[in-house]
C-alpha positions in Angstrom: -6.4 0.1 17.5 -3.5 -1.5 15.8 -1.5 -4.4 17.0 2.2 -5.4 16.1 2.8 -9.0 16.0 5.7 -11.8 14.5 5.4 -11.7 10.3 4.6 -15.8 9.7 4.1 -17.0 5.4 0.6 -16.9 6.5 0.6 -13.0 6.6 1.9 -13.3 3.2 -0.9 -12.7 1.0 -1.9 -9.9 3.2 1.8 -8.3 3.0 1.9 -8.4 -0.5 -1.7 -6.8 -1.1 -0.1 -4.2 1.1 3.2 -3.6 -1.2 1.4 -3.3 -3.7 -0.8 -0.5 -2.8 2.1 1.8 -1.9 2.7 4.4 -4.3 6.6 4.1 -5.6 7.2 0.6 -3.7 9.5 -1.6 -5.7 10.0 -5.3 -5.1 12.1 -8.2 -6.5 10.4 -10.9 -8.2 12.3 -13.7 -6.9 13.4 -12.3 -3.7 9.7 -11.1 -2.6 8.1 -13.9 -3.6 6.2 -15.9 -1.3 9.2 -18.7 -1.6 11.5 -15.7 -1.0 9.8 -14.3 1.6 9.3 -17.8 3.4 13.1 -18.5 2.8 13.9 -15.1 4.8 11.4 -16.1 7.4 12.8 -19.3 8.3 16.1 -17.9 8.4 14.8 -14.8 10.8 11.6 -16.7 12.3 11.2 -13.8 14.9 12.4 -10.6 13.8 9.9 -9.2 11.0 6.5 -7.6 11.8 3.6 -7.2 10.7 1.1 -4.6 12.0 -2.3 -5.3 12.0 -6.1 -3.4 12.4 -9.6 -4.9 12.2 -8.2 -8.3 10.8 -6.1 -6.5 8.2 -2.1 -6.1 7.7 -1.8 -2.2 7.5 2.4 -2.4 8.1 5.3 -4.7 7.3 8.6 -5.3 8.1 11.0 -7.7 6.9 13.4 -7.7 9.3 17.0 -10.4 9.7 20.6 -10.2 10.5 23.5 -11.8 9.4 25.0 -12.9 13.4 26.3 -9.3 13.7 24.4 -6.6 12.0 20.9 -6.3 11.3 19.1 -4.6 8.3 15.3 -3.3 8.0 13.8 -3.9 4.6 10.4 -3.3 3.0 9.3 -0.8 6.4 5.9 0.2 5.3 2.5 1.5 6.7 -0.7 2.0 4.4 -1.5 5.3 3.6 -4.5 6.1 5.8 -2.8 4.5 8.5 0.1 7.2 8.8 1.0 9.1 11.3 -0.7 6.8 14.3 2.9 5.7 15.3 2.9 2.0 13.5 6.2 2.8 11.6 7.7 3.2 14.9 5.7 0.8 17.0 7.2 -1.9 14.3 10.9 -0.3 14.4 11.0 -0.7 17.7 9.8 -4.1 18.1 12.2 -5.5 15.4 15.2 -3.5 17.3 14.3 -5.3 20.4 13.6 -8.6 18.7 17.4 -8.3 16.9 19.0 -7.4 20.4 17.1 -10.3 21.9 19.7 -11.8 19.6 22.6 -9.9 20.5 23.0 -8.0 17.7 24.1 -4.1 18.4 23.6 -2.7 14.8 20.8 -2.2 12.6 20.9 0.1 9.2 18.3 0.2 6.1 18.5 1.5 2.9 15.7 4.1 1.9 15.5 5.2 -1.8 16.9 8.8 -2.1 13.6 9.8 -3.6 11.4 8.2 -0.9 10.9 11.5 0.9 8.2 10.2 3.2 10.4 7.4 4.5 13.5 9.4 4.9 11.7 12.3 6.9 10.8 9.2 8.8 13.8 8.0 9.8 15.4 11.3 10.3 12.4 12.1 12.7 12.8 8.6 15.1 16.4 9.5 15.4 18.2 7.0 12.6 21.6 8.5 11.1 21.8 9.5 7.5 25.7 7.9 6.6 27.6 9.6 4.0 30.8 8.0 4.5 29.7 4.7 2.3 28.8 3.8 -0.9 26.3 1.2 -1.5 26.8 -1.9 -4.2 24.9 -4.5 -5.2 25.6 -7.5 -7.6 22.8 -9.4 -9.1 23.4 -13.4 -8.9 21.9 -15.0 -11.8 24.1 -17.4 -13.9 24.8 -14.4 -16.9 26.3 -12.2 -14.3 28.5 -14.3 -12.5 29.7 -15.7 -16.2 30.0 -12.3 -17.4 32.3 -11.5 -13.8 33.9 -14.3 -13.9 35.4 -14.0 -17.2 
């Protein structure tokens, strides 16, 4: 039986491991680094999960908000662990940790080719927007010259 718990550094190694056994699962270098990941911790010390079985972390989410909407990232469950209900177990325990904090609104991003994720979301009840585009801007010191030229 699985238990879902508060993500501390500690789980760190453990979280990792677990990234990097999913098939397709992309991180950042800086920002999922164990500095990374502790700054996001400290900033969000209660809201990401980790989900754990027999001693080991079979599910992860980081999990923060910004004072009025919070965002899901890095939602994952080891392969042979599917299908038990840990995604949701974790969702649901992050949505009540972020309302703990008064905050209403929660979205993720899922990769469009991530068909396991999005059939998951789609199947827990989460709405697909299509009214939004999503950006991104890299900060390192060439981009922000480059924009700011």
């Amino acid at each position: 039986m699985y238990t879902v718990r508060t993500m501390t550094i500690e789980d760190y190694a453990g979280v990792y491991a677990l990234w990097m056994s999913i098939k397709g699962f992309a991180i950042r270098s800086i920002d999922d680094s164990r500095v990374g990941v502790e700054r996001f911790i400290k900033r969000n010390p209660t809201t990401s999960v980790v989900a754990e079985e027999n001693g080991e972390i079979v599910g992860a989410i980081l999990c923060g908000h910004d004072g009025r909407r919070g965002c899901l990232y890095h939602v994952c469950v080891r392969e042979d662990c599917r299908m038990r209900g840990i995604g949701k177990a974790m969702v649901v325990r992050c949505m009540e940790k972020l309302k703990e904090e008064q905050i209403s609104k929660v979205s993720l991003i899922a990769f469009t080719v991530n068909d396991i994720g999005n059939a998951f979301w789609r199947r827990i009840g989460w709405t697909k927007r299509e009214d939004l585009n999503y950006y991104d801007f890299v900060l390192n010191e060439e981009n922000i010259t480059a924009f700011n030229k």
